[in-house]
C-alpha positions as CSV (number, residue, x, y, z in Angstrom):
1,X,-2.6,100.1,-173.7
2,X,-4.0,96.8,-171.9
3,X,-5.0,94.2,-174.3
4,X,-7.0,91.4,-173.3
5,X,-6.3,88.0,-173.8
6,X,-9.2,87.2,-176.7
7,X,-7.2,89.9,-178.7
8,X,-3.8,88.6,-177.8
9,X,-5.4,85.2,-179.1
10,X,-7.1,86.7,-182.4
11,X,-3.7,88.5,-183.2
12,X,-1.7,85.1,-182.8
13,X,-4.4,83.5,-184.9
14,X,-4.1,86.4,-187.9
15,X,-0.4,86.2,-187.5
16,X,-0.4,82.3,-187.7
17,X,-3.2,82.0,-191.0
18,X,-1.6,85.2,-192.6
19,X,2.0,83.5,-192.9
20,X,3.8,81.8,-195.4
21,X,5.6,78.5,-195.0
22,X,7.3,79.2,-192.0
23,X,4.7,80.3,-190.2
24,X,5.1,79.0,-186.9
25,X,8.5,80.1,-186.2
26,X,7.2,84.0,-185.2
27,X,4.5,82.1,-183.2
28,X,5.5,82.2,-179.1
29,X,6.4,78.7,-177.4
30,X,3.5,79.3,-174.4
31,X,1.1,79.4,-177.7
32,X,2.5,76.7,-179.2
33,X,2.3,74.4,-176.5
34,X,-1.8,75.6,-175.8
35,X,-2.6,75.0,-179.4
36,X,-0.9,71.5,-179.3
37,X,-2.6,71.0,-176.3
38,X,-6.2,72.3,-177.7
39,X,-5.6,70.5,-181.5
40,X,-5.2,67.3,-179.6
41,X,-8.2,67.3,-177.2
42,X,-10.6,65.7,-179.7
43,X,-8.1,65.2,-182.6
44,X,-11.0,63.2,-184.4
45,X,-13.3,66.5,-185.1
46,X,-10.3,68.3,-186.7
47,X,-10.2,69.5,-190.6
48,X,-7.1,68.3,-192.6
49,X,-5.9,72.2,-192.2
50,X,-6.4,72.3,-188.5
51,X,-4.3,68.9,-188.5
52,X,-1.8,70.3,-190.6
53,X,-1.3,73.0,-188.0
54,X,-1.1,70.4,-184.9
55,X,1.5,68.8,-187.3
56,X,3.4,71.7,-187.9
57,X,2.9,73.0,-184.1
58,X,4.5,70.0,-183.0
59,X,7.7,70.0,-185.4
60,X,8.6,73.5,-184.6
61,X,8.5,73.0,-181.2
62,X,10.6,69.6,-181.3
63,X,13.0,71.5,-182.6
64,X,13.2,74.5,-180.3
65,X,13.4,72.0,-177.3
66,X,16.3,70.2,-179.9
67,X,14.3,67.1,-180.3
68,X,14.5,65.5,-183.5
Protein backbone atom coordinates (compact mmCIF):
# COMPACT_ATOMS: atom_id res chain seq x y z
CA UNK A 1 0.00 0.00 0.00
CA UNK A 2 1.38 3.55 -1.20
CA UNK A 3 0.27 6.39 0.90
CA UNK A 4 0.59 9.81 -0.24
CA UNK A 5 2.14 12.40 1.48
CA UNK A 6 -1.27 14.55 2.50
CA UNK A 7 -2.20 11.34 4.35
CA UNK A 8 1.22 10.84 5.82
CA UNK A 9 0.77 14.55 6.96
CA UNK A 10 -3.03 14.12 8.25
CA UNK A 11 -1.92 10.89 10.23
CA UNK A 12 1.08 12.90 11.90
CA UNK A 13 -1.45 15.63 12.61
CA UNK A 14 -4.25 13.03 14.34
CA UNK A 15 -1.37 11.49 16.07
CA UNK A 16 0.06 14.82 17.35
CA UNK A 17 -3.71 16.50 18.50
CA UNK A 18 -4.84 13.04 19.77
CA UNK A 19 -1.90 12.78 22.43
CA UNK A 20 -1.46 13.39 25.83
CA UNK A 21 1.27 15.39 27.39
CA UNK A 22 3.99 13.92 25.73
CA UNK A 23 2.92 14.18 22.63
CA UNK A 24 5.63 15.06 20.58
CA UNK A 25 8.00 12.38 21.51
CA UNK A 26 6.18 9.66 18.91
CA UNK A 27 6.25 12.58 16.41
CA UNK A 28 9.36 11.89 13.65
CA UNK A 29 12.44 14.49 13.82
CA UNK A 30 11.97 15.26 9.64
CA UNK A 31 8.34 16.39 10.98
CA UNK A 32 9.42 18.14 13.67
CA UNK A 33 11.88 20.17 12.01
CA UNK A 34 9.02 21.09 8.98
CA UNK A 35 6.51 22.12 11.61
CA UNK A 36 9.15 24.37 13.35
CA UNK A 37 9.92 25.54 10.20
CA UNK A 38 6.16 26.15 9.02
CA UNK A 39 4.99 27.52 12.87
CA UNK A 40 7.67 30.10 12.43
CA UNK A 41 7.05 31.46 8.95
CA UNK A 42 4.51 34.09 10.06
CA UNK A 43 4.71 33.41 13.83
CA UNK A 44 2.41 36.59 14.27
CA UNK A 45 -0.92 34.82 12.68
CA UNK A 46 -0.57 31.86 15.02
CA UNK A 47 -3.34 30.83 17.88
CA UNK A 48 -1.92 30.44 21.45
CA UNK A 49 -2.37 26.41 20.72
CA UNK A 50 -0.60 26.56 17.51
CA UNK A 51 2.25 28.50 19.60
CA UNK A 52 2.13 26.13 22.18
CA UNK A 53 2.98 23.41 19.69
CA UNK A 54 6.02 25.51 18.06
CA UNK A 55 7.01 25.67 21.80
CA UNK A 56 6.81 22.28 22.50
CA UNK A 57 8.24 21.32 18.78
CA UNK A 58 11.24 23.14 19.68
CA UNK A 59 11.95 21.62 23.24
CA UNK A 60 11.69 18.07 22.11
CA UNK A 61 13.90 18.56 19.50
CA UNK A 62 16.58 20.48 21.72
CA UNK A 63 16.67 17.64 23.50
CA UNK A 64 17.04 14.93 20.93
CA UNK A 65 19.97 16.92 19.33
CA UNK A 66 21.13 17.13 23.46
CA UNK A 67 20.78 20.84 23.60
CA UNK A 68 19.58 22.18 26.72
Amino acid sequence: MILSSASIRCALLRLILTKGENKMKSVPTWALVNMIKALSIMAVLNTPEENQRLKDAQKELNKRKGRK
